[in-house]
C-alpha positions in Angstrom: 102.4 168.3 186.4 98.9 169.1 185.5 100.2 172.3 182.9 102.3 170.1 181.7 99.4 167.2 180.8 97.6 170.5 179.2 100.2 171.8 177.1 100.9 168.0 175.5 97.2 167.7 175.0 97.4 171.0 172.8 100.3 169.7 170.8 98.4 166.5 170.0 95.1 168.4 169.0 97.1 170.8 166.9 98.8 167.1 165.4 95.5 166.1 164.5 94.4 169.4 163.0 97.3 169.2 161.2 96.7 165.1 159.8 93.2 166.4 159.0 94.3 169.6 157.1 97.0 167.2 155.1 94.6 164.7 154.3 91.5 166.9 153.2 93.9 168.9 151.0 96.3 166.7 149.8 94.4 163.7 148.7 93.0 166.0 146.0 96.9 166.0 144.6 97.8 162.6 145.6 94.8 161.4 143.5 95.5 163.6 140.7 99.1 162.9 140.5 99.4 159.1 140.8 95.3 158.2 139.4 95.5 161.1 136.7 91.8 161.8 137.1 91.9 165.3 135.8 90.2 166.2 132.9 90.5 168.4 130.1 88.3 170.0 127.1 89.8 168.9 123.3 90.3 172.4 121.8 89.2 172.8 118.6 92.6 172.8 116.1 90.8 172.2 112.7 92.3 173.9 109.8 95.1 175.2 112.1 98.9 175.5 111.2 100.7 172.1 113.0 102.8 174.3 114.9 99.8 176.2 116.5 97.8 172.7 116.8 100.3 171.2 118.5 101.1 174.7 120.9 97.4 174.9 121.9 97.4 170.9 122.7 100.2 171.1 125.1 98.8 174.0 126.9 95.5 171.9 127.4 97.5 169.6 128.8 97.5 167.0 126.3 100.2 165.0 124.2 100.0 165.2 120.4 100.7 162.9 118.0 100.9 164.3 113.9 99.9 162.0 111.4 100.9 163.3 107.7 98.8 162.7 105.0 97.3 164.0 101.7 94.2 166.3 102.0 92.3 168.6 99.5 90.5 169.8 102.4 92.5 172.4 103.8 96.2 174.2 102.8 99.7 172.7 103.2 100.8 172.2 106.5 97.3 172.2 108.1 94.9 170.0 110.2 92.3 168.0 108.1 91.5 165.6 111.3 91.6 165.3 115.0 90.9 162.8 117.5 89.3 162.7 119.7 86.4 165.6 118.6 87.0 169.1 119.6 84.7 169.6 123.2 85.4 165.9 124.5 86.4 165.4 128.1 89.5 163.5 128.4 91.9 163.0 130.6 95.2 165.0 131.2 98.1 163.9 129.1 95.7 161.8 126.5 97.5 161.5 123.4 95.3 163.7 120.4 96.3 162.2 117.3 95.9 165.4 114.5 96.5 164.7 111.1 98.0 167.5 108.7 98.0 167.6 104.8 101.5 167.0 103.5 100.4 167.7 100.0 101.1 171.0 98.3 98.9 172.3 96.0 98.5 171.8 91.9 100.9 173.8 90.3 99.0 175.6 87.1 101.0 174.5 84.0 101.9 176.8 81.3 99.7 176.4 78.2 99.3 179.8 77.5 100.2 179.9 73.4 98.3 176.2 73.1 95.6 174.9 71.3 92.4 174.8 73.4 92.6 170.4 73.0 95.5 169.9 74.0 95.5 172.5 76.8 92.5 171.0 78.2 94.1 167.5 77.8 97.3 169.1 79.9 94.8 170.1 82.3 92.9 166.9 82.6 96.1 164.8 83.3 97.1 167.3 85.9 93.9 166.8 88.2 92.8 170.9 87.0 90.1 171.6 86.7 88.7 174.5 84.3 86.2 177.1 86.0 85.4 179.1 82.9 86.8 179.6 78.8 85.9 182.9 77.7 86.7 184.1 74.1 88.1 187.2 72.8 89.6 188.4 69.1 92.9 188.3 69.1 95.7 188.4 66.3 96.5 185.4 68.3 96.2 181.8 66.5 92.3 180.7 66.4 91.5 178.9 69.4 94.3 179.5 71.3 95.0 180.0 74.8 95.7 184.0 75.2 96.1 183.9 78.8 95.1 181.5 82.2 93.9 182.8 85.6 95.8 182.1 87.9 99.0 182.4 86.5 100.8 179.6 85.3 103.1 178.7 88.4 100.5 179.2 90.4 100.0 176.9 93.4 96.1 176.3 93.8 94.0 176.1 96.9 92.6 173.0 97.5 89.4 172.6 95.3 90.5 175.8 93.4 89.5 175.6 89.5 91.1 177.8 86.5 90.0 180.1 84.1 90.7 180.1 80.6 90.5 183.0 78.0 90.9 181.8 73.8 91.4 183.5 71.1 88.5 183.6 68.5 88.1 185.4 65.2 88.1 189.1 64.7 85.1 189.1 62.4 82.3 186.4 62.5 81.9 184.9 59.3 78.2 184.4 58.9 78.7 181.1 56.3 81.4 179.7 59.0 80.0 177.7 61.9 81.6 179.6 65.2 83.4 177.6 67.8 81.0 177.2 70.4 83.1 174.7 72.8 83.3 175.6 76.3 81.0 178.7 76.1 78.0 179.0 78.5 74.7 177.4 77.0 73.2 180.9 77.2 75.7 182.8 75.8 76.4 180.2 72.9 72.6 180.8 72.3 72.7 184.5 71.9 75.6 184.3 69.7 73.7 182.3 67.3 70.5 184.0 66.9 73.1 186.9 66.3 74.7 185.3 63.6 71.0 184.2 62.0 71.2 180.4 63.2 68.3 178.2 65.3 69.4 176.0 68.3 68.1 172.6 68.0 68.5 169.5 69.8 70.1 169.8 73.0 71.9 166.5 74.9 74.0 166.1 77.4 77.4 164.3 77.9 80.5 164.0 80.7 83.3 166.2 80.4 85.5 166.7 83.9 87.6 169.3 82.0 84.5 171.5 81.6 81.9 173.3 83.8 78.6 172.5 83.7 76.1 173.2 80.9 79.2 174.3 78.3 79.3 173.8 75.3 81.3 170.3 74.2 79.9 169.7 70.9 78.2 171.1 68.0 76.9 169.9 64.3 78.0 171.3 62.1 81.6 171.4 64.0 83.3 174.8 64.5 84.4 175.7 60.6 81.6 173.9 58.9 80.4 175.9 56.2 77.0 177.0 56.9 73.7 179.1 55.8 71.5 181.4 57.6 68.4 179.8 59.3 70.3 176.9 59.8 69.7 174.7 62.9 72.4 173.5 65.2 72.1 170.5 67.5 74.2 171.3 71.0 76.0 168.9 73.3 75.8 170.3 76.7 78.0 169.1 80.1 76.0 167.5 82.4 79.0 167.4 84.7 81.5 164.6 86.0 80.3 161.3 86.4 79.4 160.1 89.7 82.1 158.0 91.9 81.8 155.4 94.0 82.6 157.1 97.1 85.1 155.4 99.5 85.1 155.7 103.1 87.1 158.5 104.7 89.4 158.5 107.6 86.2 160.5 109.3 84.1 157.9 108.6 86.3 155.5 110.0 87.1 157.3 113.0 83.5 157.8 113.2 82.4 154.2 113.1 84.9 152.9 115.5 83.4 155.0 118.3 80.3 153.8 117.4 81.5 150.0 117.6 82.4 151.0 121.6 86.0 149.8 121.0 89.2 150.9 123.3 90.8 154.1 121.9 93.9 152.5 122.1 92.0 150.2 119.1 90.6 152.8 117.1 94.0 154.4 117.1 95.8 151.2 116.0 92.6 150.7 113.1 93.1 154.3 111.9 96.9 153.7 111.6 96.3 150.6 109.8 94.0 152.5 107.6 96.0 155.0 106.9 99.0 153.0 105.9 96.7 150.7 103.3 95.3 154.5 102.2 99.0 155.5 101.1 100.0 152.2 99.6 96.8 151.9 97.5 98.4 154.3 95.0 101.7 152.6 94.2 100.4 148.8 94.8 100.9 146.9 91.4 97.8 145.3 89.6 97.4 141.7 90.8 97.9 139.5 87.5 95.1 136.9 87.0 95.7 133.8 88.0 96.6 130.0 85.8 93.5 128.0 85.4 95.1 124.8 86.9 91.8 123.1 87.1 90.9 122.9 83.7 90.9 119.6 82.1 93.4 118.8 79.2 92.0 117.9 75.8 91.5 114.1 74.9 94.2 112.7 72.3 92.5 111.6 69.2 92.3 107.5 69.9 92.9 107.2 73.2 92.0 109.0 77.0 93.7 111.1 78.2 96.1 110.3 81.9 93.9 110.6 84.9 95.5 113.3 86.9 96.7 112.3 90.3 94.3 113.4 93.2 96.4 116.9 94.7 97.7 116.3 97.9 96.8 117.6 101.5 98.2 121.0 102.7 99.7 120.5 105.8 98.4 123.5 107.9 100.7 126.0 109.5 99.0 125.6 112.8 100.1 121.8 112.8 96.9 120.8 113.2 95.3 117.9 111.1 95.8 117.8 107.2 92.9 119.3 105.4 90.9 117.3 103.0 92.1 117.3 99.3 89.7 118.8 97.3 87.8 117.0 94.4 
């Protein structure tokens, strides 16, 4: 009777052992599983390809949502954004939101054989931008585009500018004002003192086609007649004007933190943001509006009809009618 007592009282401290062990180590999972208070680092996916963002995500275990949207930030296919910040603590399986630049780059046009104008102008409509014009004699038409670097065809890197090389004349005619435009200040300096002229007043002006401190205009113009020791007066490019800058999605994302708001509503601004972002491009001018209020002439020899008072909106909350205005 009494071995028997013994062995039952082994069995129920090896239960409780057992309840302990279970509970010690298990509440660890239980907590995890149904409270999900693991955490995990944000890896860093900036510039990355989508497909590697998105691989590198997961395995931090994280969702991923992709946002597309046009950047000239970084290369096709590639993140611009993410959010939350690379190095935050977050939970496991918090959605990252990543956007990745669905916009290709400029393609370089072909104005080789062109006039340096209208080239430029080509170039100008196109969003291109022009690096450097160097000039070279060529049997080639005066002033016309021998060859562009990169290649026409060419799909630009974001931010990536062109260079241009124009034909000029074989032989400088020394009573024919040279074509100075787009040349380096310095270098348009040293070809005049070559060719027996002075450089006179220098100003500056905006041209986004150009780099800065080329050459945009000169007096006498390129093929003015002209005599040694005479002075020029240059027009230099100061650069592009400035722009009112508009806030970026960063910025956004950026403030919202800072206005300690859920993430759930800083994803739901950014989206909104995003959408009024691509829509601003295509959204039709809104035509001004018919001066209703203004009053109608007088009839010679008489007044003119009182106009009846306008009547009350009725609002859509079905509230109380507002006022008429006076």
């Amino acid at each position: 009777m009494a071995g028997r007592i013994r062995i039952n009282y082994i069995k129920f401290i090896i239960f409780v052992i057992s309840l302990a062990v279970i509970i010690i180590f298990g509440r660890d999972v239980f907590v995890r599983r149904f409270f999900n208070e693991q955490k995990s680092e944000v890896p860093n996916v900036m510039n990355l390809d989508v497909k590697d963002a998105e691989k590198y995500l997961k395995e931090a275990g994280l969702k991923v949502k992709i946002n597309s949207s046009n950047s000239e930030k970084v290369g096709f296919n590639k993140v611009f954004i993410q959010y939350p910040e690379a190095g935050k603590i977050v939970k496991s399986n918090r959605t990252i939101q990543i956007w990745v630049n669905n916009g290709k780059g400029k393609e370089v046009p072909n104005i080789e054989k062109m006039e340096l104008l209208e080239a430029k102008s080509i170039l100008q409509n196109s969003d291109i931008q022009i690096e450097k014009i160097d000039y070279q004699p060529s049997d080639a038409k005066f002033n016309t585009i021998i060859s562009v670097y990169p290649a026409p065809g060419t799909k630009l890197d974001p931010n990536q500018k062109i260079s241009l090389l124009v034909s000029s004349r074989k032989i400088l005619d020394a009573s024919v004002m040279p074509n100075l435009i787009g040349l380096d200040l310095n270098d348009a300096q040293t070809l005049l003192v070559q060719m027996g002229l002075k450089a006179g007043k220098i100003s500056r002006s905006n041209d986004d086609t150009l780099p800065v401190n080329a050459i945009i205009s000169t007096n006498p113009a390129p093929g003015a007649k002209i005599e040694k020791g005479q002075t020029v007066s240059i027009v230099i490019n100061s650069g592009p004007a400035p722009r009112k800058a508009e806030p970026t999605i960063e910025d956004i994302i950026k403030q919202n933190s800072a206005d300690n708001v859920t993430n759930q509503n800083v994803e739901d601004i950014i989206n909104q943001t995003m959408e009024k972002i691509d829509e601003k491009s295509t959204k039709p001018a809104t035509p001004p509006a018919n001066n209703n209020n203004a009053k109608p002439d007088t009839p010679a020899g008489g007044d003119s009809q009182p106009k009846p008072a306008p009547q009350p909106k009725k609002p859509d909350n079905g509230g109380s009618a507002a006022p008429a205005q006076e």
